[in-house]
C-alpha positions as CSV (number, residue, x, y, z in Angstrom):
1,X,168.5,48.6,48.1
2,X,170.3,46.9,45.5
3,X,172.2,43.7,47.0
4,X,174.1,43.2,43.8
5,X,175.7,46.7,44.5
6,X,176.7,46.1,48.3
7,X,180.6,44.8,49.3
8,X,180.7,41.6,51.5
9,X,180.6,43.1,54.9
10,X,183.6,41.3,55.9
11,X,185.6,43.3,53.4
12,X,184.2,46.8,54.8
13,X,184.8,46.0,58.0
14,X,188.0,45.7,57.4
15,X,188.8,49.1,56.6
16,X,187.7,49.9,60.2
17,X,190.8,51.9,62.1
18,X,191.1,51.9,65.8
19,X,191.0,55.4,67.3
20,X,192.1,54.0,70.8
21,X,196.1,53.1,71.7
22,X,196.9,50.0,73.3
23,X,194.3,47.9,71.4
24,X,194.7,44.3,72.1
25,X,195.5,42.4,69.4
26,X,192.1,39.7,70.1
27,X,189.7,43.1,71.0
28,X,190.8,44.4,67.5
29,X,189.6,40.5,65.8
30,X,186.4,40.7,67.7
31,X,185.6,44.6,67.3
32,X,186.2,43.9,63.8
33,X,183.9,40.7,63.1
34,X,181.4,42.9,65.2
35,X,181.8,45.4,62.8
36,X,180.9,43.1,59.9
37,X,177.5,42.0,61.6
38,X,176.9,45.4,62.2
39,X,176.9,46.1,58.7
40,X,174.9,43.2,57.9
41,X,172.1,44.5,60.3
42,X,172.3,47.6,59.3
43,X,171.2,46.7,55.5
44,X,169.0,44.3,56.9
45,X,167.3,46.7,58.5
46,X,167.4,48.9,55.4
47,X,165.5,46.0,53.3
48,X,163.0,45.7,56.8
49,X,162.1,49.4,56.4
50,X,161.3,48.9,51.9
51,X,159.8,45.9,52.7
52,X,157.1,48.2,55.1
53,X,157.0,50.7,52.7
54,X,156.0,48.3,50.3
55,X,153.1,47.0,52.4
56,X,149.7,47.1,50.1
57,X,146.9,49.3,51.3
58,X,146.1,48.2,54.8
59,X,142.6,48.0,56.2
60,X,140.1,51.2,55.4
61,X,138.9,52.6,58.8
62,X,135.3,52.5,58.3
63,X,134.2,53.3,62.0
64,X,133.5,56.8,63.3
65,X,136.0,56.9,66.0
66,X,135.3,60.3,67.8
67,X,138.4,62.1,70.2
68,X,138.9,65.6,72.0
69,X,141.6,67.6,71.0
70,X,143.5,69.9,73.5
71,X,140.9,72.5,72.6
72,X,138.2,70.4,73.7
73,X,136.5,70.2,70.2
74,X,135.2,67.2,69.7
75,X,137.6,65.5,66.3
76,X,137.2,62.5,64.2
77,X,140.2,60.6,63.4
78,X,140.8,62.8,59.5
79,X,141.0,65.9,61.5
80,X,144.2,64.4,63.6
81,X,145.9,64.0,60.1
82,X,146.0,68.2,60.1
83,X,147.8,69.1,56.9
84,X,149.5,65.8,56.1
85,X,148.8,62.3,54.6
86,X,150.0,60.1,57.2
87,X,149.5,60.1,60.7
88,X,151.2,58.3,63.3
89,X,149.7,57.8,66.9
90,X,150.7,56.0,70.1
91,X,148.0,55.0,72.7
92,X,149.7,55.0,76.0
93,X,148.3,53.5,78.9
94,X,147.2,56.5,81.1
95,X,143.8,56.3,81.4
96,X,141.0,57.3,84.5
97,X,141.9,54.5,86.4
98,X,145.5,54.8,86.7
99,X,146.6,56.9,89.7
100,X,150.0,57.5,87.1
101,X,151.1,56.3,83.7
102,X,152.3,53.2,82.3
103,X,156.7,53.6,83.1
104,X,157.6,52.2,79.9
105,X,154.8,54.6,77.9
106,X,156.3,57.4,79.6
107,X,160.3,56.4,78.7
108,X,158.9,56.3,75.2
109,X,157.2,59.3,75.1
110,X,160.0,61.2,76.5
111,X,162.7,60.0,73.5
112,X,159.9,61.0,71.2
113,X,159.1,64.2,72.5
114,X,162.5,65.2,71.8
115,X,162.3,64.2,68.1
116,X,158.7,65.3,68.1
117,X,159.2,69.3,66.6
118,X,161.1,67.5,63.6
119,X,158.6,64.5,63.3
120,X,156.0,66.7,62.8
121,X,157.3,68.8,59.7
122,X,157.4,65.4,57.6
123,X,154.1,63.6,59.4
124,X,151.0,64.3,61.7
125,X,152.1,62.5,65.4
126,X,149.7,62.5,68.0
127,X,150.0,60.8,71.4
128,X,146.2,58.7,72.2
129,X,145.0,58.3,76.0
130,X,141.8,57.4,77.6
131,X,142.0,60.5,80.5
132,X,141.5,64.2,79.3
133,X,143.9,66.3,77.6
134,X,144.3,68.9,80.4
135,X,145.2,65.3,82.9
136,X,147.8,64.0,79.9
137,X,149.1,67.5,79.6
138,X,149.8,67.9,83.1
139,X,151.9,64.8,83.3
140,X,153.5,66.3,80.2
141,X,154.6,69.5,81.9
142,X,155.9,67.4,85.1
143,X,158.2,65.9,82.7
144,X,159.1,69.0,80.8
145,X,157.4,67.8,77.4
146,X,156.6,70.5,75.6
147,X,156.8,69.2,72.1
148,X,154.2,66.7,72.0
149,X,150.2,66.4,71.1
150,X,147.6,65.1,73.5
151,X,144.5,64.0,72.4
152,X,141.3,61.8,74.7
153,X,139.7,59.1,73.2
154,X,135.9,59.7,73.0
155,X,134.7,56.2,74.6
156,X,136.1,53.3,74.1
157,X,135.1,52.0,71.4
158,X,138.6,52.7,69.6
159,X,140.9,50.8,72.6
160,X,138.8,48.1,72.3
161,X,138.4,47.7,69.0
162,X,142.0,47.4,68.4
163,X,142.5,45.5,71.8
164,X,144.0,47.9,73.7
165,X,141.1,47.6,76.9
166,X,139.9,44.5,78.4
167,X,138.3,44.0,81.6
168,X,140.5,41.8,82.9
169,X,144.0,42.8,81.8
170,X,143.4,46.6,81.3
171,X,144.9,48.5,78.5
172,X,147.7,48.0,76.4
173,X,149.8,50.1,74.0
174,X,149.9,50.4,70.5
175,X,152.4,52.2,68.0
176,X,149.9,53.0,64.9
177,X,150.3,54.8,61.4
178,X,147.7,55.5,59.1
179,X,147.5,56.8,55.6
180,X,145.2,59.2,54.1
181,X,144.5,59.1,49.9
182,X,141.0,59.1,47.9
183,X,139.8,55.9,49.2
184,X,140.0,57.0,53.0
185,X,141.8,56.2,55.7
186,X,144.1,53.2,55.8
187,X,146.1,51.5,58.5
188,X,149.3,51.6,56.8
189,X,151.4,50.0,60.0
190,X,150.3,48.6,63.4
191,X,153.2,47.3,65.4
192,X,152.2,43.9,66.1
193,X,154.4,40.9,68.4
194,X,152.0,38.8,70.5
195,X,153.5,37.5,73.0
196,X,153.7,34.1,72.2
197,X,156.5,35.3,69.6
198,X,159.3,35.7,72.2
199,X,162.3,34.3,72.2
200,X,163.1,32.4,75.5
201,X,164.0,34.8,78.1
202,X,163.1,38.1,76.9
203,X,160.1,40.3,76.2
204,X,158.0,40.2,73.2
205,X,159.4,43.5,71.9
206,X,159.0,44.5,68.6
207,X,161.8,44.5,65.6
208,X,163.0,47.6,65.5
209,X,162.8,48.3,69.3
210,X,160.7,51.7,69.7
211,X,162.1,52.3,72.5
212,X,165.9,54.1,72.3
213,X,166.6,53.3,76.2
214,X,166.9,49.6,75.4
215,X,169.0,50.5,72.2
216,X,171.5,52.7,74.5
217,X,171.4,49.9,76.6
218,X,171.9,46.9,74.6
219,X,175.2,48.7,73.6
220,X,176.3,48.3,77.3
221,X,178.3,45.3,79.1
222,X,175.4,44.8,81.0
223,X,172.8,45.3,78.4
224,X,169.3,45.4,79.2
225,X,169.2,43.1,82.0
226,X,166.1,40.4,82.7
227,X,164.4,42.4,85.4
228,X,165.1,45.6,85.1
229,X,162.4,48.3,83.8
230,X,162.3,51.8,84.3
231,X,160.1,53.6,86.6
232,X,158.6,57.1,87.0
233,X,160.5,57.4,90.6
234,X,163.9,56.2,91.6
């Protein structure tokens, strides 16, 4: 994006036009200021999204990692790339152990699932998990998925190599996109906030938010709350 080309944002915003009557004279000063950081976080998350893109060539996966697809056939990491160059997984925290699935993997995975038929024409998406395909996919038709690809992690050598497993803690999530060209496979992106990098009072969530639930909510008077987190039963 060229910033040379872009108006102030103060000077789009206002061109913004109520389409409300009886709009108070101070909610149409804020809405409109709003507006103008609006703007402003919009293009910066334009320049956020080139700046990823112009990432150099991440990491070469140079292990093995071996996975079960929902045939059962045993598949190495290429062969989850089908017919495209870039592949994007998420390892959600549903393995053996876990009598059900991680609530915040499963409000993901259900925004995604509804994206997931259109994802797929542009790039390879494939949802990760410790427990067999036929358990994920049973938790997938409770939830009236139908859209989205299950595959088990052979071992686990891949959720602890990127330290997703540990003894002590359990697993973790991840949000990762890899890159096929001559040289391989490449991570090209792994979503990465350690915890130590939140801001006081809040969760160490990523920038942009994967999840759209606390998008829809941060639009709210309430917002997203401090405690609040969603569950598989209410």
């Amino acid at each position: 994006m060229d910033m040379t080309e872009l108006k102030p944002a103060k000077e789009l915003a206002a061109k913004r036009v109520t389409k409300f009557e009886n709009e108070s004279r101070a909610y149409a000063e804020a809405r409109t200021a709003l507006l103008a950081e609006e703007i402003e976080v919009r293009r910066h998350l334009t320049r956020l999204a080139e700046q990823r893109r112009r990432l150099p060539p991440g990491p070469i996966v140079t292990k093995d990692y071996r996975f079960k697809d929902e045939n059962g056939a045993e598949v190495g990491l290429a062969e989850l790339f089908g017919g495209h160059d870039t592949l994007v997984t998420y390892f959600w925290m549903y393995g053996p152990q876990r009598e059900r699935p991680c609530p915040m993997c499963t409000n993901f995975l259900g925004g995604v699932n509804g994206n997931a038929a259109d994802v797929k024409q542009r790039v390879a998406f494939k949802v990760l998990g410790r427990s067999p395909v036929a358990r994920q996919r049973a938790f997938a038709l409770e939830r009236g998925w139908r859209d989205l690809d299950f595959v088990q992690t052979v071992g686990d050598d891949y959720a602890r190599d990127l330290g997703l497993l540990d003894d002590k803690s359990g697993e973790s999530p991840a949000f990762t996109v890899y890159q096929k060209n001559g040289d391989g496979i490449h991570v090209f992106y792994n979503a990465e906030m350690p915890d130590e990098a939140a801001d006081p009072g809040q969760d160490p969530r990523g920038a942009v938010d994967i999840a759209p639930l606390w998008n829809i909510l941060d639009m709210t008077p309430e917002g997203r709350g401090t405690d609040w987190y969603p569950k598989l039963v209410y």
